[in-house]
C-alpha positions, 0 to 999 in steps of 0.5 A, spaced: 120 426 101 121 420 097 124 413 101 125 406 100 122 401 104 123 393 103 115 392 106 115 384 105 118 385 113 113 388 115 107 384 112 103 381 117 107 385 123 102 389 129 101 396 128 101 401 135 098 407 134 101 414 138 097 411 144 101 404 144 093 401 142 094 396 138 091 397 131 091 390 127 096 388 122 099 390 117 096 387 111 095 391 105 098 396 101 095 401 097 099 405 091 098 408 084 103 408 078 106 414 076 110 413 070 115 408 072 114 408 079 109 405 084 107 410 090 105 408 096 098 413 098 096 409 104 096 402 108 090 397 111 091 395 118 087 390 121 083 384 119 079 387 114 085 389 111 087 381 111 081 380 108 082 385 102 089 383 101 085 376 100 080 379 096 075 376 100 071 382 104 064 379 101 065 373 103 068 375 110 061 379 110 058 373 108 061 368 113 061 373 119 053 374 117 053 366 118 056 366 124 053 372 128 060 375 128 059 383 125 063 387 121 071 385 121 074 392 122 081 396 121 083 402 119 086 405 114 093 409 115 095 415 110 103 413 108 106 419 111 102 418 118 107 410 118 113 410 122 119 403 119 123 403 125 130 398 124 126 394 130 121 392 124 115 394 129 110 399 124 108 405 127 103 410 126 103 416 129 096 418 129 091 415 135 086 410 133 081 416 132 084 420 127 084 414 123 079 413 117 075 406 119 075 400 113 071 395 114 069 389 109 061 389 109 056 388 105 056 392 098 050 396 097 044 394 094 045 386 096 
């Protein structure tokens, strides 16, 4: 099923999951081309996120490791598991546990 969704509305807007717990935000967007068309395959929600729309999860790392603060942590919500009611509150429609976690940590190797 193909829908069209003005995403700008809900860009730094909170995210529940079924339970009502509270995920993080919605910060990044993940999607492909196909042909002339950007599909959307999933979406960040949480701080990590925030700092991947930045491009900053290394140095998120880095500056968490400054300060005692440990991984920045989110989710990653596949796009059909995400609700846009009219209200302009995202929803996912899966528990935080069935979620894949995302965090901005220290790459491999370094």
């Amino acid at each position: 099923m193909s829908r069209v969704i003005e995403l700008q509305r809900y860009i730094g807007k909170p995210v529940r999951d079924a339970d009502g717990k509270d995920l993080g935000h919605l910060h990044e967007v993940r999607a492909h081309r196909e042909g002339a068309e950007l599909l959307v395959h999933e979406f960040v929600v949480g701080g990590a996120g925030l700092f991947e729309r930045f491009s900053v999860a290394q140095l998120a790392f880095e500056v968490g490791f400054i300060f005692g603060i440990g991984r920045v942590q989110g989710f990653v919500v596949p796009w059909d598991c995400m609700e846009f009611p009219e209200d302009g509150k995202p929803r996912c429609t899966r528990r935080a546990s069935e979620l894949k976690r995302f965090s901005a940590e220290r790459p491999e190797g370094k």
